[in-house]
PyMOL commands that place a pseudoatom at each C-alpha (Angstrom):
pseudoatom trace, name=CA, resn=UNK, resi=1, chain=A, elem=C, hetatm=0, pos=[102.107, 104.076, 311.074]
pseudoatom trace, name=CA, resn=UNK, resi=2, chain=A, elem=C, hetatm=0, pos=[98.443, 105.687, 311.769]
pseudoatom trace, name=CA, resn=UNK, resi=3, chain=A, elem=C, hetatm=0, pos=[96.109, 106.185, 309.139]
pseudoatom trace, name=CA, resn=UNK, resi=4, chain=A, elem=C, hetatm=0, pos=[96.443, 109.285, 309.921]
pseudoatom trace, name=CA, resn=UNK, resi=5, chain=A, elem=C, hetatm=0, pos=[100.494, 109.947, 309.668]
pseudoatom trace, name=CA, resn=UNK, resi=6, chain=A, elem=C, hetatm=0, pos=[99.586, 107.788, 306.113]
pseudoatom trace, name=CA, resn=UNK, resi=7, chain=A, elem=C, hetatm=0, pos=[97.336, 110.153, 304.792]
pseudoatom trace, name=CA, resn=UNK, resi=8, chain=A, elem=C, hetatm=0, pos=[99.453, 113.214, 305.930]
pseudoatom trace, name=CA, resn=UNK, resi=9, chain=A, elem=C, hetatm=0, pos=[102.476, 112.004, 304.075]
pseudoatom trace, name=CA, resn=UNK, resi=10, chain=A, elem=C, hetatm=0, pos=[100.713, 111.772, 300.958]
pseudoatom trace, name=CA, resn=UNK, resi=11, chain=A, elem=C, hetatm=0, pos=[99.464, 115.437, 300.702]
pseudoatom trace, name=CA, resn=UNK, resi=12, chain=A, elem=C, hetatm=0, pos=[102.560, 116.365, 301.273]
pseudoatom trace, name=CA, resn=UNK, resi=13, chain=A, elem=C, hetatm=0, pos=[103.538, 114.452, 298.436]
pseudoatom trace, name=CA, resn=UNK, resi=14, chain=A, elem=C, hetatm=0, pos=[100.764, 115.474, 296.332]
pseudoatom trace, name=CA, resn=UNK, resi=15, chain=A, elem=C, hetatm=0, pos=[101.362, 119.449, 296.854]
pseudoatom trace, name=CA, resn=UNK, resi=16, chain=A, elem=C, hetatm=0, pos=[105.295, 118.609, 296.233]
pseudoatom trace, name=CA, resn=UNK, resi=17, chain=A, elem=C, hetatm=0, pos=[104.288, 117.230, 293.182]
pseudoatom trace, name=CA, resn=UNK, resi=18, chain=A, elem=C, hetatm=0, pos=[101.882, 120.165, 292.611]
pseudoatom trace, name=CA, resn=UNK, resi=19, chain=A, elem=C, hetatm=0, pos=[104.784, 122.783, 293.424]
pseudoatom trace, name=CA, resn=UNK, resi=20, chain=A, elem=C, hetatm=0, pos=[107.081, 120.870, 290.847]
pseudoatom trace, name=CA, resn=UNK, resi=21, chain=A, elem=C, hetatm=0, pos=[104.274, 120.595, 288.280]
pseudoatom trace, name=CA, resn=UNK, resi=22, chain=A, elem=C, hetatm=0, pos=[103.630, 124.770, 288.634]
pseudoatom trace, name=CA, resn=UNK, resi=23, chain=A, elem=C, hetatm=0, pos=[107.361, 125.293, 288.799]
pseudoatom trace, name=CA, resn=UNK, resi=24, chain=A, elem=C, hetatm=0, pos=[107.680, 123.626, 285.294]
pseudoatom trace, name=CA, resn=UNK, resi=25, chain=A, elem=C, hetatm=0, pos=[104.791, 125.201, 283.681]
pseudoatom trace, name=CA, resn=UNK, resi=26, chain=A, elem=C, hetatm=0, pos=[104.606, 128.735, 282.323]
pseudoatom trace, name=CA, resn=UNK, resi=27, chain=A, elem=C, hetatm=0, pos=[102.893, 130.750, 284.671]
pseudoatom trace, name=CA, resn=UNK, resi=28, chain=A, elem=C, hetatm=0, pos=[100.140, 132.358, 281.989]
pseudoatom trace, name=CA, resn=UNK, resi=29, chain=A, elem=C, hetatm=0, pos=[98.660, 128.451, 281.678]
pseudoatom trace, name=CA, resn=UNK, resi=30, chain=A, elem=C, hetatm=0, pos=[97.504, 128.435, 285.253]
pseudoatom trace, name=CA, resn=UNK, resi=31, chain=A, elem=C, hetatm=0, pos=[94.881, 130.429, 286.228]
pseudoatom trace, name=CA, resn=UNK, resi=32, chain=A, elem=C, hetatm=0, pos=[94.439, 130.085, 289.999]
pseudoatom trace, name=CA, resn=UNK, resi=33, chain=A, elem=C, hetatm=0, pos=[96.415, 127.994, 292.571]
pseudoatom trace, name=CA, resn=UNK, resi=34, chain=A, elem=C, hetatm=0, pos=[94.136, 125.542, 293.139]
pseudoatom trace, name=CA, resn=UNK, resi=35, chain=A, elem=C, hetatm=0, pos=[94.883, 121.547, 292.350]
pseudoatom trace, name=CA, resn=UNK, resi=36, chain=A, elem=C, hetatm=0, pos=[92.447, 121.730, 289.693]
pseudoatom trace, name=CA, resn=UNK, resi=37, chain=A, elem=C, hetatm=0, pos=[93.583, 124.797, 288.034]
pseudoatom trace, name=CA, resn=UNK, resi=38, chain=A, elem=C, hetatm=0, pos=[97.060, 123.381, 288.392]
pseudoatom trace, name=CA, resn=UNK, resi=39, chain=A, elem=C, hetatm=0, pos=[96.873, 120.441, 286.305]
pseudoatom trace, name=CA, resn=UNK, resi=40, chain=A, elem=C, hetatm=0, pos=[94.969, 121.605, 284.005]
pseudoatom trace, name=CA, resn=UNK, resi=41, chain=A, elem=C, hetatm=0, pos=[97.263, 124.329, 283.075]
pseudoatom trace, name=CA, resn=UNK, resi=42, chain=A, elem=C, hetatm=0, pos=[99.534, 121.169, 283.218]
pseudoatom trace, name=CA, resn=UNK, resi=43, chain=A, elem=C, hetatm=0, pos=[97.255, 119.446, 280.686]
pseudoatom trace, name=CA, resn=UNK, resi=44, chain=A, elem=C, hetatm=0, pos=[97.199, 122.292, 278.352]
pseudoatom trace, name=CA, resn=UNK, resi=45, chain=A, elem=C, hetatm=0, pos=[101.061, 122.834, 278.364]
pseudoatom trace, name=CA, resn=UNK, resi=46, chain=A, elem=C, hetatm=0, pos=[101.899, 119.456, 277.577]
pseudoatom trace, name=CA, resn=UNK, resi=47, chain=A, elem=C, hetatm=0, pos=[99.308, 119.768, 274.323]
pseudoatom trace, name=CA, resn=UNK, resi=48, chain=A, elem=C, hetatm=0, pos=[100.935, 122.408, 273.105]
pseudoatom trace, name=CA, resn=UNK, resi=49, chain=A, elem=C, hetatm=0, pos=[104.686, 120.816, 273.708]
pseudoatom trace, name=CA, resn=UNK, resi=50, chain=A, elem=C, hetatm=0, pos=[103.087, 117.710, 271.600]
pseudoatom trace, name=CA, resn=UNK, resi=51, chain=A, elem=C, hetatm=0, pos=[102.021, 119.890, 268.647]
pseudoatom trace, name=CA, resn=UNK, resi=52, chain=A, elem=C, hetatm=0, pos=[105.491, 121.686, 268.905]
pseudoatom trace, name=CA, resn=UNK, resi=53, chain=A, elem=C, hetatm=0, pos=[106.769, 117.853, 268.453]
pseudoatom trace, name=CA, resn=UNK, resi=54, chain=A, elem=C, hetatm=0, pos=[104.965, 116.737, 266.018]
pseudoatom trace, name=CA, resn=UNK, resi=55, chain=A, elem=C, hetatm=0, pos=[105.543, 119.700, 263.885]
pseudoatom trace, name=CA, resn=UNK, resi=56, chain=A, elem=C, hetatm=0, pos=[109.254, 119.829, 264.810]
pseudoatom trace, name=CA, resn=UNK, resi=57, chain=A, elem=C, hetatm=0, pos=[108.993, 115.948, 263.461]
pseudoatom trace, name=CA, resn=UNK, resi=58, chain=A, elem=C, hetatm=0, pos=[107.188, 116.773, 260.142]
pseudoatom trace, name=CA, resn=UNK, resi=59, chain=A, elem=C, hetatm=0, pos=[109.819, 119.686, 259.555]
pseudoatom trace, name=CA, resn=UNK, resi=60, chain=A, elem=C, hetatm=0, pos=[112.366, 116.994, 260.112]
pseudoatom trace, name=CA, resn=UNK, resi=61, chain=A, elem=C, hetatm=0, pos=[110.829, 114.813, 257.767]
pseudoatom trace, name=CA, resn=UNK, resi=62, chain=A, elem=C, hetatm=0, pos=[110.514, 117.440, 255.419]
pseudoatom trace, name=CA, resn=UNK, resi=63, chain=A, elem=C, hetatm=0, pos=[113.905, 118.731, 255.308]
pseudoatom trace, name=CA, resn=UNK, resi=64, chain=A, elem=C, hetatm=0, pos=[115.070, 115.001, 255.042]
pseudoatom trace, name=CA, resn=UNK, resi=65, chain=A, elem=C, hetatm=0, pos=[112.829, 114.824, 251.766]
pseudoatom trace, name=CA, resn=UNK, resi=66, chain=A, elem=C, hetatm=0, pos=[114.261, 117.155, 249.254]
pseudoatom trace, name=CA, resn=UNK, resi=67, chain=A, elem=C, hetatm=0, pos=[111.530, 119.921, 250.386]
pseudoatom trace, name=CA, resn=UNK, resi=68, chain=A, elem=C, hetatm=0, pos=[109.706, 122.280, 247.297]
pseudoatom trace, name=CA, resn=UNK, resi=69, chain=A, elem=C, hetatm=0, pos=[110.713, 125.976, 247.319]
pseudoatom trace, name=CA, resn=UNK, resi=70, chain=A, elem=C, hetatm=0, pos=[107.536, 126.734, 247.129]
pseudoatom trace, name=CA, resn=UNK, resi=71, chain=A, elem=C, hetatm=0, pos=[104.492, 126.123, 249.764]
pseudoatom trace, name=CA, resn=UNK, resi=72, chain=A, elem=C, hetatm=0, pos=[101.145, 124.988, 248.737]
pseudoatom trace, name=CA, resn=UNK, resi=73, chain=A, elem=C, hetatm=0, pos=[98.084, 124.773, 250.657]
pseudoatom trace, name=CA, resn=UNK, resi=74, chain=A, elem=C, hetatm=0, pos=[96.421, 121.760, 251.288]
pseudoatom trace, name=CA, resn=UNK, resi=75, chain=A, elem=C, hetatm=0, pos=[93.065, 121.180, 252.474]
pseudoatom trace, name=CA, resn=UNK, resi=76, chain=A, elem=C, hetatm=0, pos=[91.605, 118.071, 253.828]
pseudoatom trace, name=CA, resn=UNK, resi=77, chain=A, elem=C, hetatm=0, pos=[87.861, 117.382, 254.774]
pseudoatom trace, name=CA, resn=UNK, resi=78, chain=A, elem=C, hetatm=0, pos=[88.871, 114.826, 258.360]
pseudoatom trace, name=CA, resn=UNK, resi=79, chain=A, elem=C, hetatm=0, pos=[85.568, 112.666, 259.787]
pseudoatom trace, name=CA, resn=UNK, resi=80, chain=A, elem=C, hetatm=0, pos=[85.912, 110.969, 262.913]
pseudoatom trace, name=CA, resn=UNK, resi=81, chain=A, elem=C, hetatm=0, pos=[88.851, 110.191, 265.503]
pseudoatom trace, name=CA, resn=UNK, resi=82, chain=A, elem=C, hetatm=0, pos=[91.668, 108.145, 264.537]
pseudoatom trace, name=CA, resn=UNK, resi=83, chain=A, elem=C, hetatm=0, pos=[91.953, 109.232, 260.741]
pseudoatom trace, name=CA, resn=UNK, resi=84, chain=A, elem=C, hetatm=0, pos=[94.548, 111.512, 260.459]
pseudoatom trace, name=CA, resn=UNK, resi=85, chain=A, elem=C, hetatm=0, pos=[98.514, 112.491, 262.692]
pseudoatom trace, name=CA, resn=UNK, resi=86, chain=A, elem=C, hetatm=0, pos=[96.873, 115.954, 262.894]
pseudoatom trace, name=CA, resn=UNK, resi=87, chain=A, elem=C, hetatm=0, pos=[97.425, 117.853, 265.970]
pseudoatom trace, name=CA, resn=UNK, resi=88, chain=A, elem=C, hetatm=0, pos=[94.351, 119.579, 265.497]
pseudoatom trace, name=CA, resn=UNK, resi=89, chain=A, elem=C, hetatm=0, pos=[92.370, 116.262, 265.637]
pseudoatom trace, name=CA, resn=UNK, resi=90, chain=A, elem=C, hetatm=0, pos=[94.301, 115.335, 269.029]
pseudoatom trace, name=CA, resn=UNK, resi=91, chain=A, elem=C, hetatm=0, pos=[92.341, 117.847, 270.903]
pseudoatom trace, name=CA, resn=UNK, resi=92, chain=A, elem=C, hetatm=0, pos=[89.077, 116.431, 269.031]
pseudoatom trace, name=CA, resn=UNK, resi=93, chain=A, elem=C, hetatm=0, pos=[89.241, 112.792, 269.669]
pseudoatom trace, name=CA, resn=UNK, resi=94, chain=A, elem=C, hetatm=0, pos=[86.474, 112.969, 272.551]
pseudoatom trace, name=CA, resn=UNK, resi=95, chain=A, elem=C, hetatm=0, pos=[83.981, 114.532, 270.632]
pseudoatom trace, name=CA, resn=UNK, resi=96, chain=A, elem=C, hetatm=0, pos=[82.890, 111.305, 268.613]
pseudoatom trace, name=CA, resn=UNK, resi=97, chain=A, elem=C, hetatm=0, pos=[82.614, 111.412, 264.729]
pseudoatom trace, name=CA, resn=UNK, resi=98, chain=A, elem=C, hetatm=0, pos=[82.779, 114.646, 263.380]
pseudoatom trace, name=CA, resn=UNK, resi=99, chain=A, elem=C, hetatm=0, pos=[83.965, 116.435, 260.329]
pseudoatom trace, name=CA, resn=UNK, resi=100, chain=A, elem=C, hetatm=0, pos=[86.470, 119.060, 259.969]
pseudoatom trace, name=CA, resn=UNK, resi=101, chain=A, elem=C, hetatm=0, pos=[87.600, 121.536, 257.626]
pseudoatom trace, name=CA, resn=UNK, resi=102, chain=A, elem=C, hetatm=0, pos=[91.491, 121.587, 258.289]
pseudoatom trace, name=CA, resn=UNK, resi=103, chain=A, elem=C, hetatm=0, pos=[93.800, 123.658, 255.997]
pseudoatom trace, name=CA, resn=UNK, resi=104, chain=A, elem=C, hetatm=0, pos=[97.824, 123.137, 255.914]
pseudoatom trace, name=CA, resn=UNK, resi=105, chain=A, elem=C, hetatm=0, pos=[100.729, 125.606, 253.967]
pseudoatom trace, name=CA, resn=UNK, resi=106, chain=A, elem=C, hetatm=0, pos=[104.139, 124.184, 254.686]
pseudoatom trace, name=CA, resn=UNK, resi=107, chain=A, elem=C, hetatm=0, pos=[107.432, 125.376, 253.580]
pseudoatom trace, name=CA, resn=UNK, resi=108, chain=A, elem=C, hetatm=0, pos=[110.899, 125.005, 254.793]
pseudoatom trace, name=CA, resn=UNK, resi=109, chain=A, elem=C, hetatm=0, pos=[110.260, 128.483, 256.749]
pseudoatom trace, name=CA, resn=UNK, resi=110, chain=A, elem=C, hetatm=0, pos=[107.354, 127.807, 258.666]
pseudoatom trace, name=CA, resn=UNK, resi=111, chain=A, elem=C, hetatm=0, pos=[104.102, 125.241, 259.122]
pseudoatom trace, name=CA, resn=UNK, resi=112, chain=A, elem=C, hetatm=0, pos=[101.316, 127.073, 259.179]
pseudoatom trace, name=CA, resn=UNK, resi=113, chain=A, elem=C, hetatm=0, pos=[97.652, 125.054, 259.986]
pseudoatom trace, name=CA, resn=UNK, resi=114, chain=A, elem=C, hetatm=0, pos=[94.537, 126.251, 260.236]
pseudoatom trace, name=CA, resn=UNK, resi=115, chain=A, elem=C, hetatm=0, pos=[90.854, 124.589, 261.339]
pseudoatom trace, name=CA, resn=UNK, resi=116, chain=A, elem=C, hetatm=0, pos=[87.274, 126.169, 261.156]
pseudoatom trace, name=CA, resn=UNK, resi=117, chain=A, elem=C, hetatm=0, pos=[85.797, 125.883, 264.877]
pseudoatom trace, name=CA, resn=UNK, resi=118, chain=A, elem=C, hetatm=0, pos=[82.052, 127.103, 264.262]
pseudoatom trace, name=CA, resn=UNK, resi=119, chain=A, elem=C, hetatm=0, pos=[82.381, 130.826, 263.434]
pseudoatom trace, name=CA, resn=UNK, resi=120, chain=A, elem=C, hetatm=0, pos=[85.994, 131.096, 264.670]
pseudoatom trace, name=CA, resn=UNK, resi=121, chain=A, elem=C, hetatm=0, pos=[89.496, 129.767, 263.434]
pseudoatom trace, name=CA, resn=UNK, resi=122, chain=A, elem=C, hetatm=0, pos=[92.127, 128.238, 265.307]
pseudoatom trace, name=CA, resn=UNK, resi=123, chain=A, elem=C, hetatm=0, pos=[95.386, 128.520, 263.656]
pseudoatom trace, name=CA, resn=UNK, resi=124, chain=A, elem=C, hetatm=0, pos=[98.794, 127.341, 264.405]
pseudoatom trace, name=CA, resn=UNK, resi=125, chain=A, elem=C, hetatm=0, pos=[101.895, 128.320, 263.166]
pseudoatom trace, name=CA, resn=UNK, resi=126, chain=A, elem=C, hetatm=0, pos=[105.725, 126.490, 263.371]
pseudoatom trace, name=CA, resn=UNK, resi=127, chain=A, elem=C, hetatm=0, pos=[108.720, 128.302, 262.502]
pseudoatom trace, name=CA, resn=UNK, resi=128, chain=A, elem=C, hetatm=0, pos=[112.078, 129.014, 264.001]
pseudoatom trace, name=CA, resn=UNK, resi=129, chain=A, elem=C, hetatm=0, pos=[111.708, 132.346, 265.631]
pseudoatom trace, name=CA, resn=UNK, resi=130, chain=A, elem=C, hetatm=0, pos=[111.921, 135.727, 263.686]
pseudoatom trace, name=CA, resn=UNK, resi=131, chain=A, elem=C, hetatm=0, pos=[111.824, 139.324, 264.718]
pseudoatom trace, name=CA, resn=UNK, resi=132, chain=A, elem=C, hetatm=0, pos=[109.057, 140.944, 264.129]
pseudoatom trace, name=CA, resn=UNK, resi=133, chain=A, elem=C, hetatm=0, pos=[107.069, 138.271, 263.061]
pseudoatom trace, name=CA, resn=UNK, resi=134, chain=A, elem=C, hetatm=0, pos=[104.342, 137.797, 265.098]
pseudoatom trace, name=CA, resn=UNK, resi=135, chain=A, elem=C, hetatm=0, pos=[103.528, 141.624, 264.823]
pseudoatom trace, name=CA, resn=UNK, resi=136, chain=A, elem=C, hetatm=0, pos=[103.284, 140.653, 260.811]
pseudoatom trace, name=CA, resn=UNK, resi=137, chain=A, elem=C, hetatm=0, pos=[101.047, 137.757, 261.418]
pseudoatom trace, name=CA, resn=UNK, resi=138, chain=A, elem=C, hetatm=0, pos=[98.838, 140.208, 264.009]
pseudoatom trace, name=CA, resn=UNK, resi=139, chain=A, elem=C, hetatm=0, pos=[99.224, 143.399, 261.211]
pseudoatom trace, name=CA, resn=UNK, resi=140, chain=A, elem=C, hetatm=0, pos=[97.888, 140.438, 258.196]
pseudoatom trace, name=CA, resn=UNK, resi=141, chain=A, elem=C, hetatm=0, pos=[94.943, 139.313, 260.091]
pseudoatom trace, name=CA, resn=UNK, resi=142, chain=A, elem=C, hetatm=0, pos=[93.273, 142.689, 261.166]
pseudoatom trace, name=CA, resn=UNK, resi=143, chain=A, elem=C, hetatm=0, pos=[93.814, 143.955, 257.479]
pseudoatom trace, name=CA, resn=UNK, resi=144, chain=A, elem=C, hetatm=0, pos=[91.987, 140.347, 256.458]
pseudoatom trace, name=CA, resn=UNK, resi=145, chain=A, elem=C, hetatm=0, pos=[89.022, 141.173, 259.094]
pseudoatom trace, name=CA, resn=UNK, resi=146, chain=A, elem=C, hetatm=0, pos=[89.937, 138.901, 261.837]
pseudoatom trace, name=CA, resn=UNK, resi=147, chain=A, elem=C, hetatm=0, pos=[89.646, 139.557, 265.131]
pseudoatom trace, name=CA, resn=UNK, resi=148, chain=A, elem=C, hetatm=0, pos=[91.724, 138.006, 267.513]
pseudoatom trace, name=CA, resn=UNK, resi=149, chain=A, elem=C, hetatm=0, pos=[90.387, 136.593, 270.217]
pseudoatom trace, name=CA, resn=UNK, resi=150, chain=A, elem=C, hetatm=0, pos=[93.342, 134.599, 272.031]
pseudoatom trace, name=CA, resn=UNK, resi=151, chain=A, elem=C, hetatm=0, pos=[96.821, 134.264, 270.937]
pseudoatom trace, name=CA, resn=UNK, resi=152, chain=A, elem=C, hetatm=0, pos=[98.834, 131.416, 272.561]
pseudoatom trace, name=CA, resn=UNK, resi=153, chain=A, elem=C, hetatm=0, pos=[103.331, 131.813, 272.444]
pseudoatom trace, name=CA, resn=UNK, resi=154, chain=A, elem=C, hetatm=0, pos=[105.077, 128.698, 273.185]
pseudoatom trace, name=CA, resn=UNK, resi=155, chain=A, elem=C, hetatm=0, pos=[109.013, 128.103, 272.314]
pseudoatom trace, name=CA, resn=UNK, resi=156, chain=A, elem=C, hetatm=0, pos=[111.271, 125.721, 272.717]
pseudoatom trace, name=CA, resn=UNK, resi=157, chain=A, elem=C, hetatm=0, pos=[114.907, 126.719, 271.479]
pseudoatom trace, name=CA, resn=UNK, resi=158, chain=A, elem=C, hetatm=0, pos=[114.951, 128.895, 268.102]
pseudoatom trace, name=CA, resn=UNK, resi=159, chain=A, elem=C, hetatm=0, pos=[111.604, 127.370, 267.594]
pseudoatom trace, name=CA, resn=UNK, resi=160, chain=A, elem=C, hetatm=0, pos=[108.610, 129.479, 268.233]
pseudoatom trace, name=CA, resn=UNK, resi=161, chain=A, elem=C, hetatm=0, pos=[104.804, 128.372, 268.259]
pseudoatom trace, name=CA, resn=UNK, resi=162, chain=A, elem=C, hetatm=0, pos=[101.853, 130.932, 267.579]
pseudoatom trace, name=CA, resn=UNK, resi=163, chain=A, elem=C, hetatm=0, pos=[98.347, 129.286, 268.741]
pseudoatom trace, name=CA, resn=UNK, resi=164, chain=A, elem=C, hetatm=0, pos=[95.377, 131.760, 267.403]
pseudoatom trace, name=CA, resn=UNK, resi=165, chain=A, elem=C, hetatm=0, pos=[91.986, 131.362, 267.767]
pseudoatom trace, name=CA, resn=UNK, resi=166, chain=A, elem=C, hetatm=0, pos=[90.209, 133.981, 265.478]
pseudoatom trace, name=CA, resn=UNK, resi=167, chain=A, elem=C, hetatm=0, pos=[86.695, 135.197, 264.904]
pseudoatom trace, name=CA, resn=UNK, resi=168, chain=A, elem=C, hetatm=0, pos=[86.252, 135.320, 261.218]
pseudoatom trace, name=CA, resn=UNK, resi=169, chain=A, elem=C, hetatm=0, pos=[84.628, 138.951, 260.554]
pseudoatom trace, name=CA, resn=UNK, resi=170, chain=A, elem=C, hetatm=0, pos=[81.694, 140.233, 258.246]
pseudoatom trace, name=CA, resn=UNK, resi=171, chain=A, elem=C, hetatm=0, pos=[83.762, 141.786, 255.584]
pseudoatom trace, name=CA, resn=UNK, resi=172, chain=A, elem=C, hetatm=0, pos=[86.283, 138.470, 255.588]
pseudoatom trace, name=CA, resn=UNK, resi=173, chain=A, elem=C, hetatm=0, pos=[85.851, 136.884, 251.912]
pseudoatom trace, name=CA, resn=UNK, resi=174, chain=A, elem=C, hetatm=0, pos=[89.283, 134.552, 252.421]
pseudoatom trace, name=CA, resn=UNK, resi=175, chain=A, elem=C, hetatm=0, pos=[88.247, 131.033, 252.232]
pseudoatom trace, name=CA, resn=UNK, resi=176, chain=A, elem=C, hetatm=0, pos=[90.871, 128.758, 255.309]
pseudoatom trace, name=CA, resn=UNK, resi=177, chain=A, elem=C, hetatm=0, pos=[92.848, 127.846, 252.291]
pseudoatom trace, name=CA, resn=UNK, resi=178, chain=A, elem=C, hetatm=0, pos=[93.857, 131.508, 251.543]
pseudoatom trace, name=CA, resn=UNK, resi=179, chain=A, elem=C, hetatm=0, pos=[93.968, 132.571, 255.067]
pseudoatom trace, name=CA, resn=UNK, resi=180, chain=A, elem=C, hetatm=0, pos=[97.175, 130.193, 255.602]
pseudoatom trace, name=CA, resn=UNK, resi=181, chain=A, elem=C, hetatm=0, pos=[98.783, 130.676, 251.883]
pseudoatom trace, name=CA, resn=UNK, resi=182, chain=A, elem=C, hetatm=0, pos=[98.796, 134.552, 252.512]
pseudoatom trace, name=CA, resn=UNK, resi=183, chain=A, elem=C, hetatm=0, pos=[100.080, 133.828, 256.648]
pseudoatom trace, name=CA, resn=UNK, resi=184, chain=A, elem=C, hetatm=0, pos=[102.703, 131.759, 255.064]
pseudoatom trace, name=CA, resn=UNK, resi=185, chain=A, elem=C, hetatm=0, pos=[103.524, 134.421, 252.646]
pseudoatom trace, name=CA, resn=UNK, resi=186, chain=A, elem=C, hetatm=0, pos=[104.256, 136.772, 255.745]
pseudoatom trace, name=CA, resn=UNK, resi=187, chain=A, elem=C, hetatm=0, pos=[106.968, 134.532, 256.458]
pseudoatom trace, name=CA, resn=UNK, resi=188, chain=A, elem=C, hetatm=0, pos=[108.886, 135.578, 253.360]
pseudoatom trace, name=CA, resn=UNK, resi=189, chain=A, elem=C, hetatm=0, pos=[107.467, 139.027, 253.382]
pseudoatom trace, name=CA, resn=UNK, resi=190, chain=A, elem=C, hetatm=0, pos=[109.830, 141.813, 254.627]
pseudoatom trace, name=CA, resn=UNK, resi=191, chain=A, elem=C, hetatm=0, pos=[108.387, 143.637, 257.545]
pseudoatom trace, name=CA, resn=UNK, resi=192, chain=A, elem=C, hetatm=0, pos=[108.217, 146.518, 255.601]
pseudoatom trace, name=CA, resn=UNK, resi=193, chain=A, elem=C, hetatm=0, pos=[106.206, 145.524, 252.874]
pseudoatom trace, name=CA, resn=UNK, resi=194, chain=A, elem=C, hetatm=0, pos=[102.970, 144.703, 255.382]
pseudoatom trace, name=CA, resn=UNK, resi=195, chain=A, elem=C, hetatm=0, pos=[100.633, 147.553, 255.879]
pseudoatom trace, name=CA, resn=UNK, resi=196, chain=A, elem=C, hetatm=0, pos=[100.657, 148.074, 259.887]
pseudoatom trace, name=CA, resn=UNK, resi=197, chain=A, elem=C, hetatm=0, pos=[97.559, 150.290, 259.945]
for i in range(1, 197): cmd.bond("trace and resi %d" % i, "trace and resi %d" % (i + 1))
show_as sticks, trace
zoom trace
């Protein structure tokens, strides 16, 4: 065979593979059609199915464990790679040693996480999906003086993921710690009770 019929055969190979890869990947993480764009969106996707993992594992391990009926936030001050299970700190790994404000509020309803990225907050919530939530979640943040600036939806099953990043406003006095205790409160929090102005 010619070097020429070899190299033919594999980009047909590699743009199968491409087609596959695009097929199984939501459309909203790819950008463009090019091979770049393509696995990156790729790349992307499969970070977000590994935090939906690992927090599907820690519910696991929480329901296994006779879980409190009450969540309580946690904060915990992370330096360097390597230190911690955190999803938050997978993304981080190439940046070297650095030092992290991350804050967690878990309950048998939902995981909620939250990280301070310079003046903006990336926030993650797990929880098996409910109606109206994420309109409750949206409704909480505006009346706390966030501004969304991306909002991410991944689910898998009755599970639902919502990825924010968040600019943190002037008038915002919530510390990380209170942003996720009152998110995790709109969990339990019927619909009607939130203020949707």
């Amino acid at each position: 065979m010619s070097h020429i019929a070899v190299e033919r055969n594999r980009r047909r190979q590699m743009n199968d593979h491409l087609k596959v890869l695009r097929s199984l990947t939501p459309s909203f993480y790819i950008k463009k059609g090019d091979q770049a764009s393509i696995i990156g969106g790729v790349i992307e996707f499969i970070k977000e199915l590994h935090q939906v993992l690992q927090s599907l594992e820690s519910q696991k391990r929480r329901k296994s464990l006779s879980p409190s009926p009450a969540p309580s936030p946690k904060t915990t001050v992370q330096s360097g790679p390597g230190h911690s299970n955190d999803p938050f700190l997978l993304l981080d790994h190439h940046l070297g040693s650095v030092k992290e404000l991350v804050a967690c509020c878990n309950s048998p309803v939902a995981d909620v996480e939250a990280k301070i990225s310079g003046s903006n907050v990336i926030m993650r919530t797990v929880s098996r999906r409910i109606p109206g939530q994420l309109l409750k979640i949206i409704c909480l943040l505006e009346k706390l003086s966030f501004e969304i600036l991306h909002l991410n939806v991944s689910s898998m099953e009755d599970t639902v993921l919502y990825s924010f990043v968040i600019k943190i406003g002037l008038e915002c006095q919530l510390s990380v710690e209170e942003l996720v205790f009152e998110v995790q409160k709109s969990f339990s929090t019927p619909t009607s009770i939130i203020d949707v102005k």
